[in-house]
C-alpha positions in Angstrom: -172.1 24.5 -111.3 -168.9 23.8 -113.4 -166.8 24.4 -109.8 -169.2 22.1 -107.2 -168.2 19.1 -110.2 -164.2 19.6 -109.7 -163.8 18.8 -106.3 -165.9 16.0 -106.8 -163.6 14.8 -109.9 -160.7 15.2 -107.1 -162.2 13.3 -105.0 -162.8 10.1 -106.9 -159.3 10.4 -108.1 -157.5 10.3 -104.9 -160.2 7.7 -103.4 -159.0 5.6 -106.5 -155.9 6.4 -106.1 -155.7 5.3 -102.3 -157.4 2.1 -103.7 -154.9 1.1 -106.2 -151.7 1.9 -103.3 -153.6 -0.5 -101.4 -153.9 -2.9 -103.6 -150.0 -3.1 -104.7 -149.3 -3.1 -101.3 -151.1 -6.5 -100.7 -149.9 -8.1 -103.9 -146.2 -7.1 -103.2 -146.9 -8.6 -99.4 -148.7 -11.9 -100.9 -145.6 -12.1 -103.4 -143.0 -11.9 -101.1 -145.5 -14.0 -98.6 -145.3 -16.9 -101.5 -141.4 -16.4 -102.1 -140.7 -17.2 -98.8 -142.9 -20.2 -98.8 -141.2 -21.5 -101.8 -138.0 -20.8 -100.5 -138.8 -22.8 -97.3 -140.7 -26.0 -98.9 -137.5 -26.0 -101.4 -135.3 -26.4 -97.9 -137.0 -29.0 -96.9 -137.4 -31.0 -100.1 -133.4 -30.4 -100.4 -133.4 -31.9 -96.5 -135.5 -34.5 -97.1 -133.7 -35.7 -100.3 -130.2 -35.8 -98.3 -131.4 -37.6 -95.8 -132.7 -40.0 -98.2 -129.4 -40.5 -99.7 -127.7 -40.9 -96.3 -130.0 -43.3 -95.7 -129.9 -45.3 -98.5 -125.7 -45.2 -98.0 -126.3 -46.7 -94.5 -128.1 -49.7 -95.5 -125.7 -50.1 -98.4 -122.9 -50.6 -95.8 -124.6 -52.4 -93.9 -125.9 -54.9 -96.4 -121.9 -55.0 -97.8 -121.0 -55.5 -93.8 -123.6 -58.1 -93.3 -122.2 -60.1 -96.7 -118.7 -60.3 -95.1 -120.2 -61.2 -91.7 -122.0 -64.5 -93.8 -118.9 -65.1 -95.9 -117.2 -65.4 -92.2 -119.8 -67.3 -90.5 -119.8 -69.8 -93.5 -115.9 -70.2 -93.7 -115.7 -71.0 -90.2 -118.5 -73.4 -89.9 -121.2 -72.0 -88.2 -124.8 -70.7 -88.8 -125.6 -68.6 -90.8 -129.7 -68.6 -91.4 -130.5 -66.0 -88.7 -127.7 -63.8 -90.9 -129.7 -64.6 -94.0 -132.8 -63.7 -92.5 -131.5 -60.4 -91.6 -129.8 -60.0 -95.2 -133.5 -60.3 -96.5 -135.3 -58.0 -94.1 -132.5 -55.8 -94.9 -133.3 -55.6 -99.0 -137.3 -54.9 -98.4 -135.9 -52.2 -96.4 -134.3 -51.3 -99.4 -136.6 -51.6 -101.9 -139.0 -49.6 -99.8 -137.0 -46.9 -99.2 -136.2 -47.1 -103.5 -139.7 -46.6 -103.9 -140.2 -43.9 -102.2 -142.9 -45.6 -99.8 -144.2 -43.0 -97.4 -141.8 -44.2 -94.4 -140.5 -41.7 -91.5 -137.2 -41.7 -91.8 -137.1 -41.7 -88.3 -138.3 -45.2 -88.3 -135.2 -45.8 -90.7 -132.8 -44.8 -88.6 -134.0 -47.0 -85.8 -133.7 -50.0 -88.0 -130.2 -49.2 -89.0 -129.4 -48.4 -84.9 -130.9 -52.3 -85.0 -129.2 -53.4 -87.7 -125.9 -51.9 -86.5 -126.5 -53.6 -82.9 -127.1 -56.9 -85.0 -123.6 -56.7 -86.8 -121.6 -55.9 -83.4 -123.3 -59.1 -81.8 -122.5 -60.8 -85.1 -119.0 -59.8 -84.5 -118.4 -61.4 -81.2 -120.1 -64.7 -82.9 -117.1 -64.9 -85.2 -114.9 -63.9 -82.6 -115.7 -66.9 -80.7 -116.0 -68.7 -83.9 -112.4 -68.0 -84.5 -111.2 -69.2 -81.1 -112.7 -72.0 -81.2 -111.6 -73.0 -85.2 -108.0 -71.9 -83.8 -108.5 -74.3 -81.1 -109.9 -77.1 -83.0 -106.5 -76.6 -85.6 -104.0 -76.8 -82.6 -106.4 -79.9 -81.0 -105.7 -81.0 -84.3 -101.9 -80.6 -84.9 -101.9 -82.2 -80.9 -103.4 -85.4 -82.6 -101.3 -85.0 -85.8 -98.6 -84.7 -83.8 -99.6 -87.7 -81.8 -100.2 -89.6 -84.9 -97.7 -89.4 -86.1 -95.5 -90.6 -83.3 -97.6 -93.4 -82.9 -96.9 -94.5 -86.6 -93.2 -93.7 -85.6 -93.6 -95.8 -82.7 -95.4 -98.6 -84.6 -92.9 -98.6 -87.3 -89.9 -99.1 -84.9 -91.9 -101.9 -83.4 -92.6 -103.3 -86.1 -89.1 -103.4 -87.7 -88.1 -104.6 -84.2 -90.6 -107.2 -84.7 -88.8 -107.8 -88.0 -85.8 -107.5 -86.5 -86.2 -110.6 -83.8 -87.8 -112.2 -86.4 -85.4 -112.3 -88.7 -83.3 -113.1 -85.7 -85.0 -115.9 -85.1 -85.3 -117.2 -88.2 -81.1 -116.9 -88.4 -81.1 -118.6 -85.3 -83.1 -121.0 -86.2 -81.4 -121.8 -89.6 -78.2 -122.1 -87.9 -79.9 -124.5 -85.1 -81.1 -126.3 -88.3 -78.2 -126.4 -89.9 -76.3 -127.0 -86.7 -78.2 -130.1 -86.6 -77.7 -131.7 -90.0 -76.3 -134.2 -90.4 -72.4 -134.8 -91.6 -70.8 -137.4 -94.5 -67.3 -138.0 -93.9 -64.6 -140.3 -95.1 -67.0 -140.1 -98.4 -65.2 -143.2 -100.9 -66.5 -144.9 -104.0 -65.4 -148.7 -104.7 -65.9 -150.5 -108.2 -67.5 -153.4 -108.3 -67.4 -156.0 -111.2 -70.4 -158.0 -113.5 -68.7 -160.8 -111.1 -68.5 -159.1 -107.9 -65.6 -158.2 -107.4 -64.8 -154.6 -105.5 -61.8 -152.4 -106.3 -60.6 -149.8 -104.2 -58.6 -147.5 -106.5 -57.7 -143.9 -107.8 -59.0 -144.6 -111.4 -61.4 -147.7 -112.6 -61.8 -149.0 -115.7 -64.9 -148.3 -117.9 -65.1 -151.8 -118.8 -64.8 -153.4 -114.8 -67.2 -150.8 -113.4 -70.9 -152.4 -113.3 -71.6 -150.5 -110.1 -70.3 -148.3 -107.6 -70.1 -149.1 -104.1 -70.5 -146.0 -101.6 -69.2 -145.7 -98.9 -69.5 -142.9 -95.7 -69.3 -142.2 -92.4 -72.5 -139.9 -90.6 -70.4 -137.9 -87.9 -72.3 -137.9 -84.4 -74.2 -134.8 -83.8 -76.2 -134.3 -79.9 -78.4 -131.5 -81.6 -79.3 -134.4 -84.3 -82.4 -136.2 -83.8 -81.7 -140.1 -83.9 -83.9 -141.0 -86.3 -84.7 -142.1 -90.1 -83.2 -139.9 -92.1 -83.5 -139.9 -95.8 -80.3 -138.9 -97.8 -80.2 -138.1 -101.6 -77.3 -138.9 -103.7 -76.6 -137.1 -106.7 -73.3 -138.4 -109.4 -72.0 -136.0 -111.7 -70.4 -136.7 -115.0 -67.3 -135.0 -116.2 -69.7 -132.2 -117.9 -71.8 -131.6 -114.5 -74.8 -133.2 -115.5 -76.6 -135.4 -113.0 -76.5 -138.9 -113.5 -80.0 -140.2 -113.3 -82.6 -143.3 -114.5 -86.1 -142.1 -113.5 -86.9 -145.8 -114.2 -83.9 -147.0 -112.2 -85.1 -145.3 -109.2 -83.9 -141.1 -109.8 -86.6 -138.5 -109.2 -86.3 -135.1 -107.5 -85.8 -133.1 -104.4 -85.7 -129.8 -103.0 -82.3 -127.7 -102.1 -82.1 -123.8 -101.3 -86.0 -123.9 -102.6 -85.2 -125.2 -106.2 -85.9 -128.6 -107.1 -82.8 -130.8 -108.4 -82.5 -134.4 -109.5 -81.1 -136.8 -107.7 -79.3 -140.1 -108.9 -80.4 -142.4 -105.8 -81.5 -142.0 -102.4 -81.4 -144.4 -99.2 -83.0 -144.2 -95.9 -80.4 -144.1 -92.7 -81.7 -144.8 -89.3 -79.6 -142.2 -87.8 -77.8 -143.9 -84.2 -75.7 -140.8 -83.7 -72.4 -142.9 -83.3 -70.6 -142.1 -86.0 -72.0 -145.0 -87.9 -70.6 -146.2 -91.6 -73.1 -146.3 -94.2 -72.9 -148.3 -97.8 -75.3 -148.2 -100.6 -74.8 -149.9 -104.1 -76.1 -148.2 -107.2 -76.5 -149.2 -110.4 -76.6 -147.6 -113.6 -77.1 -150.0 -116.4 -74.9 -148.3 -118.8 -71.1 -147.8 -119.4 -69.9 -144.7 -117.5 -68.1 -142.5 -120.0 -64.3 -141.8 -118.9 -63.7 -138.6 -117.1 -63.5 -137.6 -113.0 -67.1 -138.3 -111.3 -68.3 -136.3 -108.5 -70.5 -137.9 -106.0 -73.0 -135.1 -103.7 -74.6 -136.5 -100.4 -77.8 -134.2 -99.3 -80.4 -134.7 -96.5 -83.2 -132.1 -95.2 -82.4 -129.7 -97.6 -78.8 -129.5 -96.9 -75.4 -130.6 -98.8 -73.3 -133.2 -96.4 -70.7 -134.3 -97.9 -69.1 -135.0 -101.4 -66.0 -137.4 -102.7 -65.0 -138.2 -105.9 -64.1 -141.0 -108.6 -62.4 -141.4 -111.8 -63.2 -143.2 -114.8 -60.2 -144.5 -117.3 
């Protein structure tokens, strides 16, 4: 009985055995089954994170591109809302992708492809942008230029206006004067309380109650024959005017200052070398001393003479 039970013993231990070889073999195949899953799913997590990154340094550049391509736009003058509108489609895109949204990244790189297209177009905008800002500049030197010869051009006119102005106002002031009229042969006679007139070099303080004048107006065919007035002004030995506001003295105009005069006369100008006369008197003793007599009419000196006082 004790040798049937042995083989039986045997026999369970090599079934067991057999059982237990199996068994390792299955785990060891399920373990290295599992490794190589885990080595493959860490592959593509390590794929799927670099092209996440290479994704995310596309649309980087391209948002930094697309800044420049609005700085551009703006500088030279043109549009730049469809640009903006792009710039903010372009940060959703970003801020998806930052959140890790569940997005194919295929469907990335077609927007970038997009976005890439987008910029080149954007490129021949400026391009024309350029030309035609560069055209505009020389369009506007052209009319500077232009300008600035007309301003030449109106400033020589004008000073050549100024110039036959100027011209004509010399011409004019020497037709003017041209035609004024001329005192010659310009003599002072003393005449007495009693009457009495004294041509002489020197008169006595005492004989002189008035002053005779006498002058000659010199014919003149650019003079207009016609009443002219003619201001006399007397000058004492000092140079001061000898005048009587209340004894008919007032004031005139010469060179654009106003003088006193001692007396005037009107002269109806016959243009025949005609002698003229006028008496003045001054009501008080003339003070000794050399006397100088001035004839003016329409603003201009015409003669002079001189007397002396003893």
């Amino acid at each position: 009985m004790e040798n049937n039970q042995k083989p039986k013993t045997n026999g369970a231990l090599l079934a067991a055995l057999i059982i237990m070889t199996g068994l390792a073999g299955v785990s060891s195949y399920l373990y290295f089954d599992q490794k190589k899953v885990s080595e493959s799913q860490e592959v593509t997590i390590s794929e799927r994170v670099e092209e996440l990154s290479s994704t995310r340094v596309k649309l980087d550049s391209i948002s930094t591109a697309l800044d420049a391509k609005i700085a551009e736009v703006q500088k030279l003058g043109g549009d730049i809302t469809e640009l903006e509108k792009v710039k903010a489609q372009l940060e959703k895109d970003k801020a998806s992708l930052r959140r890790g949204n569940r997005v194919s990244l295929a469907k990335y790189e077609s927007k970038i492809k997009q976005y890439e297209a987008f910029l080149v177009e954007k490129d021949t905008l400026i391009a024309n942008l350029q030309r035609e800002n560069a055209t505009l500049t020389d369009n506007v030197r052209v009319l500077g230029d232009e300008n600035t010869g007309l301003k030449t051009d109106r400033q020589r006119l004008s000073d050549s206006v100024s110039t036959v102005v100027a011209q004509n106002q010399d011409l004019s002031s020497k037709v003017t004067r041209a035609a004024a009229l001329k005192a010659q042969n310009v003599k002072v006679l003393a005449v007495s309380s009693k009457g009495k007139v004294k041509d002489d070099d020197s008169y006595k303080a005492k004989r002189l109650d008035k002053i005779k004048l006498l002058y000659t107006l010199q014919d003149n065919p650019l003079t207009r024959e016609e009443a002219k007035e003619v201001f006399v002004r007397v000058l004492d030995p000092q140079g001061a005017v000898v005048s009587d506001m209340a004894n008919g003295s007032g004031t005139f105009v010469v060179d654009g200052n106003e003088t006193i005069y001692t007396t005037k006369q009107t002269v109806n100008y016959t243009n025949n070398n005609q002698n003229v006369e006028l008496m003045y008197t001054r009501g008080i003793p003339y003070k000794p001393g050399k006397y100088t007599i001035e004839l003016y009419s329409e603003g201009f000196r015409i003669g002079s003479g001189q007397f002396a006082v003893r």
